[in-house]
N, C-alpha and C positions, 0 to 999 in steps of 0.2 A: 504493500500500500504506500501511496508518494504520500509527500507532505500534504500534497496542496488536500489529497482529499482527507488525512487526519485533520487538520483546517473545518473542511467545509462538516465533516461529521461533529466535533466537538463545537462550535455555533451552538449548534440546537440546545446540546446539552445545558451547555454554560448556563443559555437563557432561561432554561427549566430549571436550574439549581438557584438565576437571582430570581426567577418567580416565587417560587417555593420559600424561598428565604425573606421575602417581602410579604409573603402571606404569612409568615408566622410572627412577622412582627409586627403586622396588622392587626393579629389575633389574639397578642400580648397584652396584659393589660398594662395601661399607660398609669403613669406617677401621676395626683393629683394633687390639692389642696389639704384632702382630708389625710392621704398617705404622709406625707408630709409634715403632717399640723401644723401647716398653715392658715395663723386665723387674725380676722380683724384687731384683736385685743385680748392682751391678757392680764386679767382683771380680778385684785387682790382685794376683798373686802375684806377688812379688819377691826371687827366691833371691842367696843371696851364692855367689859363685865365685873368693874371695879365696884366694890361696897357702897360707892356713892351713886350709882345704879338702882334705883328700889325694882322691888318683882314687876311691879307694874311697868314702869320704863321699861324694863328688859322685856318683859311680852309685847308690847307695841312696838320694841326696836325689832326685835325677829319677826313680828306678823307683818312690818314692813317692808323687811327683806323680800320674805317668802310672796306678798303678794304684790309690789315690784317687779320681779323676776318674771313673773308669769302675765303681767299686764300691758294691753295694745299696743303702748308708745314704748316699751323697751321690746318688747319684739318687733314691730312696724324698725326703732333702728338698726337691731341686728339684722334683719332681713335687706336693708338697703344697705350694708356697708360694702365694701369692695368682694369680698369675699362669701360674708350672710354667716358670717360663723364668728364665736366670741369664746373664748375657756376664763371658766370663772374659778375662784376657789373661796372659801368663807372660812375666816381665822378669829377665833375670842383671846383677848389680851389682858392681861391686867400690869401684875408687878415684871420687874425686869426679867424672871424668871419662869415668867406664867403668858405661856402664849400655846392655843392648842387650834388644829387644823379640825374646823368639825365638818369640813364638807372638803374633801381633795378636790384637785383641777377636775372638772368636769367642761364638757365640750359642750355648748349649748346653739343649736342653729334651728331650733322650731316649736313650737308649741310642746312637743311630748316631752325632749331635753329640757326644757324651760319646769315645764311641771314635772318631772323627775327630780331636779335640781331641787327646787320649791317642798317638796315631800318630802326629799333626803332630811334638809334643814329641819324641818318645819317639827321629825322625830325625835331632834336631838334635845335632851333634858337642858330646860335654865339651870346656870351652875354662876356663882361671883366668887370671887377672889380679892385676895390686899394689893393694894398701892396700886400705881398709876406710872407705866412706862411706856409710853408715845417711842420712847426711842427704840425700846423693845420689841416693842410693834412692828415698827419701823425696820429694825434688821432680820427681824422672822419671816417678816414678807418678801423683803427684796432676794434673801436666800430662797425663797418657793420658785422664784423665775428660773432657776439653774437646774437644767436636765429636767424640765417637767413635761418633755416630748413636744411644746410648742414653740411653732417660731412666729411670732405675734407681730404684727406692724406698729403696735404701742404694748406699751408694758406700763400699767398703772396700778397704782395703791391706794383705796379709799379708805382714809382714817376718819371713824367717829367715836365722838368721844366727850364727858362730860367734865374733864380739869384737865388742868397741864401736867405736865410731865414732874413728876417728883422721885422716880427714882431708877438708877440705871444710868446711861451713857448721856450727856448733854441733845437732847432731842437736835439741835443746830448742827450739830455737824453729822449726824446719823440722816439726817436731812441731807444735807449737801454732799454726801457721799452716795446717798441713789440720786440724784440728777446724775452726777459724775457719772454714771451708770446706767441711763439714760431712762431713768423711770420717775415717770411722773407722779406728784403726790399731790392729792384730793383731801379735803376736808368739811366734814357735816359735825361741826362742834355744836354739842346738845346746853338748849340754856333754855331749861325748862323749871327750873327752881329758882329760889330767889336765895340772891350769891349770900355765902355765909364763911366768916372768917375761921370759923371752929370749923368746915367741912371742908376746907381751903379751898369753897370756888372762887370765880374770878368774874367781875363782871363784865368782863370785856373779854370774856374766852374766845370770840369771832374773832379779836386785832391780834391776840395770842396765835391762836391757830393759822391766821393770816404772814404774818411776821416768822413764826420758828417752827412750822411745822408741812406748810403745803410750798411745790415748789417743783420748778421743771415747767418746758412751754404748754400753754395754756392753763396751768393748773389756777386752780378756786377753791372757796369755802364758802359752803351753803350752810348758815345756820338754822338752828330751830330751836325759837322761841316757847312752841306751846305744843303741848303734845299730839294735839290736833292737827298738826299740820307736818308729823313727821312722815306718814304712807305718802303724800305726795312731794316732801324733799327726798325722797328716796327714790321716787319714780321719775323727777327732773335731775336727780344728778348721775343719774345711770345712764336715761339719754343722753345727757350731753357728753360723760364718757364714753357711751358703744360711740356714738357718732362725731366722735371729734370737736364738737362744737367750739368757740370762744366761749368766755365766760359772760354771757347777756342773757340769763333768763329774768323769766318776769317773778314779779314777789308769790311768794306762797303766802296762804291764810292770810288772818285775819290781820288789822293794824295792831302795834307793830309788824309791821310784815317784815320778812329776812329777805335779803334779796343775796345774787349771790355776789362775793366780793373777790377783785381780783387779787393777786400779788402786790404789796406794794413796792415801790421802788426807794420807799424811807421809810423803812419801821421804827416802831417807836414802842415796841415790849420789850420790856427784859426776858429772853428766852429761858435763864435759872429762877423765874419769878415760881415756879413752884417748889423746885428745891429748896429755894427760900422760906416760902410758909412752913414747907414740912419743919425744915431746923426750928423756927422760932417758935412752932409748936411743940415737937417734940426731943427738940435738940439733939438729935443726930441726923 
């Protein structure tokens, strides 16, 4: 047999071998979004469960969570984000030592996710705990973003919480070491009692939480005034985190209404103003 016609008989072949080989990788399943975890946001709720918490507050702060999560305008914006997908996780905080994951990452991109999510929580026992560490918080969370199988387009941390930071690492630089790390921190500071020097609140826990605890682009603090008006602070500031927003929503409830408040670019708290009450109360 000459060349020319090993030539013309291998042709054929060749072609049937890159067919074949094109149809199995036709047939292959392709990488996507979900293989990947890749999602819109991944989104660290971080409640405080500190003693200055009554049972009540803490039942209206979870029945807000849980029906939040599952309500039209935070699904309407996981469903528009780039993607339509969100991983949440839900962490209770107290003293620097006391921080517990009561709901791991979970992937949320539809009604049945959303209310799975919402159930999970919703089973878990109220439990409080001593003291108040924002910073605590703060470093428990931004450790969850590492290896948690998502590669997220934002990476946030929503701190709410009803006093400042009295014990554990300086909340200011536990701060500025997650921006450094490109995650954004949120704050829903609860001012729903009337401030008391024995229970070392602060009456100005929104300019606190503004100043030494929220931080990174676009970041806010949504307060709340009355406990009436916490299921819908928690339904606006979850929109504006699935969707990116800037910080321009309109007021919640009643007058005084909370509106939400940006970063400032001159603060004027003392960010150890808790650590402070605690010594001059308890002198350590």
């Amino acid at each position: 047999m000459g060349v020319n016609e090993r030539t013309t008989r291998r042709g054929p072949l060749r072609l049937l071998t890159l067919l074949a080989f094109a149809a199995l990788l036709a047939a292959a399943p392709r990488a996507t979004a979900a293989d990947v975890g890749q999602v819109d946001l991944e989104l660290v709720l971080a409640v405080d469960i500190s003693y200055s918490m009554d049972v009540e507050e803490q039942q209206v702060q979870r029945d807000g969570y849980v029906a939040a999560i599952t309500s039209k305008p935070v699904l309407d914006a996981i469903r528009d984000g780039l993607l339509g997908r969100v991983a949440v996780a839900y962490v209770e905080w107290a003293g620097a030592d006391e921080q517990r994951t009561v709901v791991p990452w979970r992937l949320i991109d539809g009604p049945a996710s959303a209310r799975a999510f919402a159930d999970e929580l919703a089973a878990q026992p109220l439990r409080r705990a001593y003291r108040t560490s924002i910073s605590g918080a703060l470093t428990h969370a931004v450790r969850m973003f590492e290896g948690n199988g998502y590669d997220g387009l934002r990476r946030v941390v929503d701190v709410s919480g009803d006093g400042p930071n009295n014990q554990g690492a300086p909340v200011e630089n536990v701060r500025d070491e997650a921006i450094e790390r490109g995650v954004v921190i949120n704050g829903l500071p609860l001012m729903l009692k009337r401030p008391s020097y024995a229970m070392m609140d602060l009456v100005d826990l929104d300019v606190y939480y503004r100043d030494c605890v929220v931080g990174g682009p676009g970041a806010f603090v949504l307060p709340v005034r009355a406990i009436e008006q916490f299921a819908e602070a928690v339904r606006t500031k979850l929109v504006m985190e699935i969707a990116g927003l800037p910080p321009e929503a309109p007021a919640i409830g009643p007058s005084p209404a909370p509106r939400v408040q940006r970063v400032a670019d001159d603060p004027t708290s003392s960010c150890t103003v808790g650590e402070q009450l605690w010594r001059d109360r308890f002198g350590n």
